[in-house]
C-alpha positions in Angstrom: 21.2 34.6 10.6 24.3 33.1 12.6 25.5 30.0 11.9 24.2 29.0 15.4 20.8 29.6 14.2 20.9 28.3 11.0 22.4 24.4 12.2 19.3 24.7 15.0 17.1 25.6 11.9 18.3 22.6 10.3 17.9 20.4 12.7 15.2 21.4 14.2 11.7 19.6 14.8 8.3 20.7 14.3 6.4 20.5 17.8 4.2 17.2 18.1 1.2 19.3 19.0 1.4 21.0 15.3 -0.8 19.4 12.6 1.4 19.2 9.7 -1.4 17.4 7.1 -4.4 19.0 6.2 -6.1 15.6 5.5 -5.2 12.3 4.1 -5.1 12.2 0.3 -7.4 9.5 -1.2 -4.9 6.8 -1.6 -4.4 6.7 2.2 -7.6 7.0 2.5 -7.9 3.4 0.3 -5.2 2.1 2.5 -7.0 2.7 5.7 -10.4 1.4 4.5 -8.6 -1.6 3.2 -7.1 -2.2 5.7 -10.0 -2.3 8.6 -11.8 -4.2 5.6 -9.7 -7.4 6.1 -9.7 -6.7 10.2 -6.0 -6.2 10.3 -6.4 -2.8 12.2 -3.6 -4.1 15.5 -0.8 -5.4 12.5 -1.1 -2.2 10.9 -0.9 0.3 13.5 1.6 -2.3 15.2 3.7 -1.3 11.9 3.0 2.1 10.9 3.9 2.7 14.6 7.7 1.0 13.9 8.0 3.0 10.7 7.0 6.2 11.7 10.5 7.8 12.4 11.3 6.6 8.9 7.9 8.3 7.0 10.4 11.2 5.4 13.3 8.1 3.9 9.9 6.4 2.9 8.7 9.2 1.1 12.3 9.9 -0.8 12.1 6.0 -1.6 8.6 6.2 -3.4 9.6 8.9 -5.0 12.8 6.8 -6.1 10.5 4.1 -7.2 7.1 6.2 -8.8 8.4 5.9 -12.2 8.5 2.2 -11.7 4.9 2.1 -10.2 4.1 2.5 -13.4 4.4 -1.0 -14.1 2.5 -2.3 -11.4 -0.2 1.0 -10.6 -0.4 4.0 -11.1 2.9 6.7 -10.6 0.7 9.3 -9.8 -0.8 7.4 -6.6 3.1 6.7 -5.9 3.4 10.6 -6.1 0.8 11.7 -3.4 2.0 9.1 -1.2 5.4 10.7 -1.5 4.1 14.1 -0.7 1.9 12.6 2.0 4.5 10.7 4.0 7.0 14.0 3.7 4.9 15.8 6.3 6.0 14.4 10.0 2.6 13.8 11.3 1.0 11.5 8.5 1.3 8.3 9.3 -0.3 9.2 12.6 -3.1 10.9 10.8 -3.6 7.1 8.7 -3.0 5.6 12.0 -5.8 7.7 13.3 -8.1 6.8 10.5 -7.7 3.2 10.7 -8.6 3.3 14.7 -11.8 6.1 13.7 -13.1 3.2 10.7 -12.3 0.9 13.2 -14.7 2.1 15.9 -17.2 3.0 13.2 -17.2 -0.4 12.3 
């Protein structure tokens, strides 16, 4: 592989129209039903919207902070949110899930 290659490799984005999660883990899950639970489906979105370019530094940062989730939750929850959030498409899959509870509701 050329060097060429390899910095377009590095760089390069997976295309929008590829799902990259197979399906939320159940802490997003919780998350979503929380949140259309307390009617705060707009905020949400409004703000998982803003942070979606950022869903792979999140991810690094709860990893950065699971063994202090111990303390306030569990670190394993921290964990799969970490995982979740390092595939490009999930916060549009919660975002999804919030507006498909939403009309359920």
């Amino acid at each position: 592989m050329s060097f060429k290659e390899k910095w377009q490799h590095a760089f390069g984005l997976a295309p929008d129209d590829e799902p990259q999660v197979d399906g939320l883990p159940e802490v997003l899950e919780r998350f979503a039903n929380g949140v259309v639970a307390r009617g705060m489906e707009t905020p949400a979105i409004l703000f998982l919207e803003m942070v979606k370019p950022l869903n792979y530094i999140g991810s690094q940062l709860a990893y950065g902070l699971s063994p202090v989730a111990g303390v306030f939750g569990s670190a394993r929850e921290m964990e799969e949110v970490a995982r979740a959030l390092e595939h490009r498409g999930a916060i549009g899959c919660v975002i999804e899930r919030i507006e498909q509870l939403a009309q359920q509701r």
